[in-house]
N, C-alpha and C positions, 0 to 999 in steps of 0.2 A: 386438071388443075395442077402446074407446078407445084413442087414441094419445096417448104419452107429450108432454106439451110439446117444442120443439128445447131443445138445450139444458140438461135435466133429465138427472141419470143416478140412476140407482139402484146404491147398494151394498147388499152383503151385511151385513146385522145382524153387530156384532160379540157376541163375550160377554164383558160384564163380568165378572172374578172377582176384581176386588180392591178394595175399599173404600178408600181413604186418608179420616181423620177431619180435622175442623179445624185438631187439633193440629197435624196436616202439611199444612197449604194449601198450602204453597208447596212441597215436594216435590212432592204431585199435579200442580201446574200443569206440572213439569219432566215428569213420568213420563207424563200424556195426550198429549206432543210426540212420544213415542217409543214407545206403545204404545196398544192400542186394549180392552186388557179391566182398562182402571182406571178407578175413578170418583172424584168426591169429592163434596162438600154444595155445592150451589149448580151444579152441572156443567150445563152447556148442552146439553153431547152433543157430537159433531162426527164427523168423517170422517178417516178415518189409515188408509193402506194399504189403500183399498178398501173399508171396515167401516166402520157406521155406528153410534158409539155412542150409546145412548140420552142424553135426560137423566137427572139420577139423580133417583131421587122424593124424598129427602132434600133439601131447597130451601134450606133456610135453617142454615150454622154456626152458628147460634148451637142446634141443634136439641138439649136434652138427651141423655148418654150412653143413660139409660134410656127415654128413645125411641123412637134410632132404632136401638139394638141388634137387638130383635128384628124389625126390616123388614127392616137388612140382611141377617140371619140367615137367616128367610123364604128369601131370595132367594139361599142358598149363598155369597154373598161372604165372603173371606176378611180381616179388618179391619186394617189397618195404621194405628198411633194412637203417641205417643208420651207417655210419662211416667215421668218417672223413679222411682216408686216405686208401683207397680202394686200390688204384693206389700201395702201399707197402705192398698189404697180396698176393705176388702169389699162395699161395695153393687155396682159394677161387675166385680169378679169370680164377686158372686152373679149380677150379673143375665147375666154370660158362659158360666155355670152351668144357672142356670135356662133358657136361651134354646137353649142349645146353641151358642153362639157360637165361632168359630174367629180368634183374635186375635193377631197378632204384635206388641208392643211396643219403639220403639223408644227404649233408654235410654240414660242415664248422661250425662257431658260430651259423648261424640261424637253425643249427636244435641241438640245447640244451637241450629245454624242450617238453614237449605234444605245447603246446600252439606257440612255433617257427616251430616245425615239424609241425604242420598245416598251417602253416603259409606258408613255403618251399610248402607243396605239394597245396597247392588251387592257389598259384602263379603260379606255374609249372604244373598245373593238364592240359591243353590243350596239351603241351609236352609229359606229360603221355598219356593221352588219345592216342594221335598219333601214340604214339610206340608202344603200348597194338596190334596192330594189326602186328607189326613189327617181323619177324621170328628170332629169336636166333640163335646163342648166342648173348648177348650184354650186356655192364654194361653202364648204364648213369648216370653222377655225377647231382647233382641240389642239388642250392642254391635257395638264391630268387631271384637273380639277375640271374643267369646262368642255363644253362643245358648243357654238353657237353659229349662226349662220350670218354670212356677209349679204349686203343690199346689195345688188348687184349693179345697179342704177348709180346709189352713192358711194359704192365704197367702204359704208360702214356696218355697225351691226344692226343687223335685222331681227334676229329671235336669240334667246339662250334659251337651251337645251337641258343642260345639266349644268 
């Protein structure tokens, strides 16, 4: 068995399970500081806690919705994207649809900046958390006050949550 260089360590593979999209670059950049199973477009990969995350194969933000929806899908991620009015793009809830895609959105005024997107998701991270195990398809809106689920059929809302 070769020996390892001096110097060199190996960590244990982390597992990605959450996508953060474009729209939230600058929340991913806060959330790969403090966790090791998030990713986002352009991600390098790195080292947190022992785990090594990959890079993401999404390379490039500027990569269309319908893209890279179904790669990250493929790959069980859970997608954290922000827009304020999801409920009116049917092509990206067809294609969240058609792909089996598991998406949580974050909306309205409190998610504006890095600093209210964080805001939105550590409010609503138990919500998240819950549905991360939840099978697809599904799109969930969150606020800070709210979480509720889009009809995927109509467009609109289908359940509140909180």
């Amino acid at each position: 068995m070769p020996e390892r260089p001096a110097g060199l360590k190996r960590f244990k593979p982390a597992e990605v399970r959450f996508y953060l999209d474009a729209d939230v670059l600058g929340l991913a950049k806060v959330l790969v500081q403090l966790r090791n199973d998030v990713t986002y477009p352009g991600d390098p990969g790195g080292v947190l806690h022992k785990r090594q995350r990959p890079p993401c194969p999404i390379t490039d933000s500027a990569t269309l919705d319908l893209d890279w929806i179904p790669e990250v899908t493929a790959r069980g991620w859970l997608i954290i994207t922000r827009d304020s009015h999801i409920q009116d793009n049917p092509a990206e809830i067809a294609a969240v649809r058609d792909h089996g895609a598991r998406m949580v959105v974050l909306s309205g005024r409190d998610a504006g900046s890095t600093f209210r997107q964080l805001e939105v998701f550590m409010a609503q991270w138990r919500a998240i958390e819950a549905r991360s195990a939840e099978a697809g398809p599904y799109i969930y809106v969150a606020t800070r006050r709210t979480f509720w689920r889009v009809d995927l059929k109509t467009g609109g809302r289908a359940r509140r949550y909180t």
